[in-house]
N, C-alpha and C positions, 0 to 999 in steps of 0.2 A: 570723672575728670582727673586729669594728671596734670601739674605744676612742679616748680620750679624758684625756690623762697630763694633771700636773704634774710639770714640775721646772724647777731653776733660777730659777722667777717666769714662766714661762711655759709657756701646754697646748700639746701637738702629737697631730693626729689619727695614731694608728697604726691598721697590721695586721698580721699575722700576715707577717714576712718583708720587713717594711719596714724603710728605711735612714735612718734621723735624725738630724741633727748637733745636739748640746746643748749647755749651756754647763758647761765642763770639771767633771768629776766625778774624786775622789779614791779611783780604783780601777784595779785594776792592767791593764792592756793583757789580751787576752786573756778574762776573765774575766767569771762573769754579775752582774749588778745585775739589783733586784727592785724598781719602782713597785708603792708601795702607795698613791699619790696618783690612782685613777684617778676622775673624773669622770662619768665614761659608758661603759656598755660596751654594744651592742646595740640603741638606744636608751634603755635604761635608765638613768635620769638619777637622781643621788645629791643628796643636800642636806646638803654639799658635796662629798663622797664615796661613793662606793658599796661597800658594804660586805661584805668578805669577797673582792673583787676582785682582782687582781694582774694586773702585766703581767712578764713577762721577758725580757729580752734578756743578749745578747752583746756585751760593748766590742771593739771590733774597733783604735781605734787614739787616739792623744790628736796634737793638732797646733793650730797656728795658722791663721785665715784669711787673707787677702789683704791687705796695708798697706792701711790708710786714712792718707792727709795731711793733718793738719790745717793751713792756713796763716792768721793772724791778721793784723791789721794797721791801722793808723789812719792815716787820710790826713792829707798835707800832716806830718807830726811824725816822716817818718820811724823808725817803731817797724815792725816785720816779724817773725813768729816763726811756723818751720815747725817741725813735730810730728808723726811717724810711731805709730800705734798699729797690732799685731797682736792680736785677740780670742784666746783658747784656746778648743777645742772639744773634744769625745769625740764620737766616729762609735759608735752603737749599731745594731745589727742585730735586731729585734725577735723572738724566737724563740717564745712562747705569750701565750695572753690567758687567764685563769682570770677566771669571774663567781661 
């Protein structure tokens, strides 16, 4: 089965066994989470949901991505200012799709 999430403010197309990095969820390592935000499952399109649907998964780990640098700066005025940012994520392992 193929669906159709929300979360975080953004959809991501799942399936059944698929691997998706989110933006970090406040749930324990190991453990399932249940989208009840699903969008489409099958082509069956909701408005804006579709109902009685779920998706579940497995959190498999919580971590940062890769530094982003941000470096600013204004010419001629000598002004310069660099800025490291790391995102958080949660790695989900998609384990069933219920319609």
């Amino acid at each position: 089965m193929k669906a159709i999430i929300e979360t975080g403010g953004k959809q991501y197309y799942v399936t059944e066994g698929s691997v998706i990095y989110v933006e970090k969820l406040n749930v324990e390592a190991l453990s399932d989470v249940v989208f009840d935000t699903v969008m489409a499952v099958d082509g069956k399109i909701g408005t804006p949901y579709v109902k009685g649907a779920k998706v579940t998964g497995k959190v498999e780990k919580h971590g940062k991505q890769k530094k982003v640098v941000v470096y600013k700066y204004k010419p001629k005025k000598k002004y310069r200012r660099t800025q490291g940012h790391r995102q958080p994520y949660t790695k989900i392992t998609i384990t069933k799709i219920e319609a």
